[in-house]
LUMVOSE-705194 format. One record per residue (C-alpha): residue number from 1; x, y, z. Coordinates in steps of 0.02 Angstrom, whole numbers. Each point is the difference from the previous one (the first is absolute). Layout:
N
(NUM, (X, Y, Z))
...
# end
This chain:
183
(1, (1590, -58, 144))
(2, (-150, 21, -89))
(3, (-145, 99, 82))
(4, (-175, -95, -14))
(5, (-176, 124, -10))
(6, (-131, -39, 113))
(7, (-135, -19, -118))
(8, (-134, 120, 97))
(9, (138, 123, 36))
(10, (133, 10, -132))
(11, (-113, -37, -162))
(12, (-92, 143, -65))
(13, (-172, 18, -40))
(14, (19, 66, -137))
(15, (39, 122, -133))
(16, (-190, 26, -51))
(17, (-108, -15, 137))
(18, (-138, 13, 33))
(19, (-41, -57, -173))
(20, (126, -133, -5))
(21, (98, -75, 152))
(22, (122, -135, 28))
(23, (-66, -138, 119))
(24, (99, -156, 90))
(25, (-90, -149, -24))
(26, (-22, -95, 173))
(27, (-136, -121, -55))
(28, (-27, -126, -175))
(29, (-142, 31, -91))
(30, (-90, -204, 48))
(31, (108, -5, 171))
(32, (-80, -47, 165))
(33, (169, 58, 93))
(34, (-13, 157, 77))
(35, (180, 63, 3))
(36, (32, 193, 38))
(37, (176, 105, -1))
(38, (64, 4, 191))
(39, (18, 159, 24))
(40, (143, -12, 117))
(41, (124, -103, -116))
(42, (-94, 34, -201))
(43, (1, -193, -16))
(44, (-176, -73, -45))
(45, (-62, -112, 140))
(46, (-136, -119, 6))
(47, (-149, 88, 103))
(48, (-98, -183, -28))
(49, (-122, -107, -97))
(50, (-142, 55, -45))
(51, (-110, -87, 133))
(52, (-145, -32, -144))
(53, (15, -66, -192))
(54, (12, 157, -55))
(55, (134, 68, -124))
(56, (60, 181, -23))
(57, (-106, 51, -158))
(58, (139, 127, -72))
(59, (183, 35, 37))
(60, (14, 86, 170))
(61, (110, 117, 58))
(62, (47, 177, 64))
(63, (60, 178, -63))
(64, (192, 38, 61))
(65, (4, 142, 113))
(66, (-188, 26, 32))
(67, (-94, -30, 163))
(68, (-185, -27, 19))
(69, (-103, 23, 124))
(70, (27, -183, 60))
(71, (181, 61, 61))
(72, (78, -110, -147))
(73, (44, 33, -180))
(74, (-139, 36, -89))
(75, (-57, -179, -87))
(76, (-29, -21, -184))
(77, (-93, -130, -104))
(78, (80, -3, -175))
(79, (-100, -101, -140))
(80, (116, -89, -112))
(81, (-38, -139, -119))
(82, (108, -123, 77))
(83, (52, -26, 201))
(84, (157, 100, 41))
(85, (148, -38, 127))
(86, (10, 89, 162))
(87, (151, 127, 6))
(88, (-76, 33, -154))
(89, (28, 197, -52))
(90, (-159, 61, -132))
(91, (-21, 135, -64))
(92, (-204, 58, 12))
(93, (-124, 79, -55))
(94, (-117, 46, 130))
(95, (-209, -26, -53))
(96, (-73, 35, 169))
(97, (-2, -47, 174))
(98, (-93, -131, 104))
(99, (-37, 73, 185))
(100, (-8, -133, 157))
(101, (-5, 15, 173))
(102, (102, -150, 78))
(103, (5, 7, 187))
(104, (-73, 167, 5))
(105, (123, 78, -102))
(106, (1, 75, -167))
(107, (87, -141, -124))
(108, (-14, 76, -163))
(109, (51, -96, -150))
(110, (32, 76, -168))
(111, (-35, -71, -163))
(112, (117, -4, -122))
(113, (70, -82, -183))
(114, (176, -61, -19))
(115, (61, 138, -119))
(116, (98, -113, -131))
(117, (-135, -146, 15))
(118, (-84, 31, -191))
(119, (-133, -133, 61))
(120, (-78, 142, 126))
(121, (103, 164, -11))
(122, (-150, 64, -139))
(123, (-109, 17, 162))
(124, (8, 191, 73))
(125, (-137, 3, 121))
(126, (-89, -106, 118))
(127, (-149, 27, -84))
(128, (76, -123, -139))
(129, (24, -152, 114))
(130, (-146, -142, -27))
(131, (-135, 7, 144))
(132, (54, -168, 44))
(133, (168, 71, 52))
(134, (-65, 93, 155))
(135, (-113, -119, 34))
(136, (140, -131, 20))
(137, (123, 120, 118))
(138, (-146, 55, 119))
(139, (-25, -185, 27))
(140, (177, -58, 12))
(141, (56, 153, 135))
(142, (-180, -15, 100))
(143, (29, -185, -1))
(144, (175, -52, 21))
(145, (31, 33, 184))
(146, (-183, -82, 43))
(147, (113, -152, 85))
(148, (91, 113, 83))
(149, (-141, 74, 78))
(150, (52, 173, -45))
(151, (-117, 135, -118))
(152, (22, 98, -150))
(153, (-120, 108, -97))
(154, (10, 65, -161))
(155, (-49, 170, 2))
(156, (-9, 62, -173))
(157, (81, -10, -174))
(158, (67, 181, -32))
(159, (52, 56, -182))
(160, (172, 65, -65))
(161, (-14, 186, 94))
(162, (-20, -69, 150))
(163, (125, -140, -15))
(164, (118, 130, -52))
(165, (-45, 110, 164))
(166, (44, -141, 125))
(167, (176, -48, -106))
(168, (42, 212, 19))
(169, (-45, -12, 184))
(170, (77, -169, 55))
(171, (172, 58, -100))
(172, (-23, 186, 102))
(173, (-43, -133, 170))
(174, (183, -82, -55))
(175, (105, 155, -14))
(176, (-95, 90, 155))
(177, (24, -170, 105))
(178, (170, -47, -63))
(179, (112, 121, -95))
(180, (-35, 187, 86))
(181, (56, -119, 167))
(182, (170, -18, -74))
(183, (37, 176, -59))
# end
């Protein structure tokens, strides 16, 4: 019998991190479905529809074994040059971080390139990105729950230091939450 990985628990996040982490893709890059893993089972499962026209503007996804602040694996937006399938493992190289509160909680989201993607793996720092880029995901996550009658700010854009701060602490959250339970 073959033994499946859960892909928040049994994929790791990484060889390199902070610098470089893997991340599970959840969401397409142009996708108004709003899947996420279930963290009971590790299949993805439709959340729901974006209530509005809008579409994800990057990849979405999460770091294996990491928790944010949210209680959840800590979420990722990976820029590729072309949409990529959910269940998707990339390997990426993290730029920064963009910092949200959603429902009064911390939601940070860090930026990232896919790794092997030559089309945007030249980019090592947020700083890089086009203006237009931030401009684009402050509207899309302070915007897409508007139908739902739910808020989210964007805080602040923080650069790589910081970005790699939160990875270190949500993959410290993981073990502290998780693995020092089971020895």
């Amino acid at each position: 019998m073959m033994n499946v990985l859960h892909p928040w628990h049994g994929v790791p996040y990484g060889d390199n991190a902070p610098e470089y982490v893997n991340a599970v893709i959840e969401i397409s890059q142009g996708s108004r479905a709003k899947y996420e893993i279930d963290k009971a089972s590790g299949l993805l499962k439709l959340d729901r529809v974006i209530y509005s026209s809008f579409h994800y503007p990057v990849n979405y996804g999460f770091i294996p074994q990491s928790l944010g602040d949210d209680k959840d694996p800590l979420d990722i937006l990976v820029i590729t040059s072309l949409p990529v399938q959910p269940l998707t493992l990339i390997e990426a190289k993290v730029l920064g971080v963009m910092q949200m509160i959603d429902g009064g909680d911390g939601d940070d989201k860090i930026i990232a390139v896919a790794a092997k993607d030559p089309s945007v793996n030249h980019y090592n720092d947020i700083d890089e990105l086009p203006p237009h880029f931030f401009s684009e995901l402050r509207h899309f996550f302070e915007e897409y729950k508007t139908l739902e009658n739910k808020s989210v700010r964007v805080e602040d854009f923080g650069n790589q230091a910081k970005a790699f701060q939160i990875v270190e602490q949500a993959i410290s959250l993981y073990r502290d939450t998780y693995v020092s339970k089971k020895g």
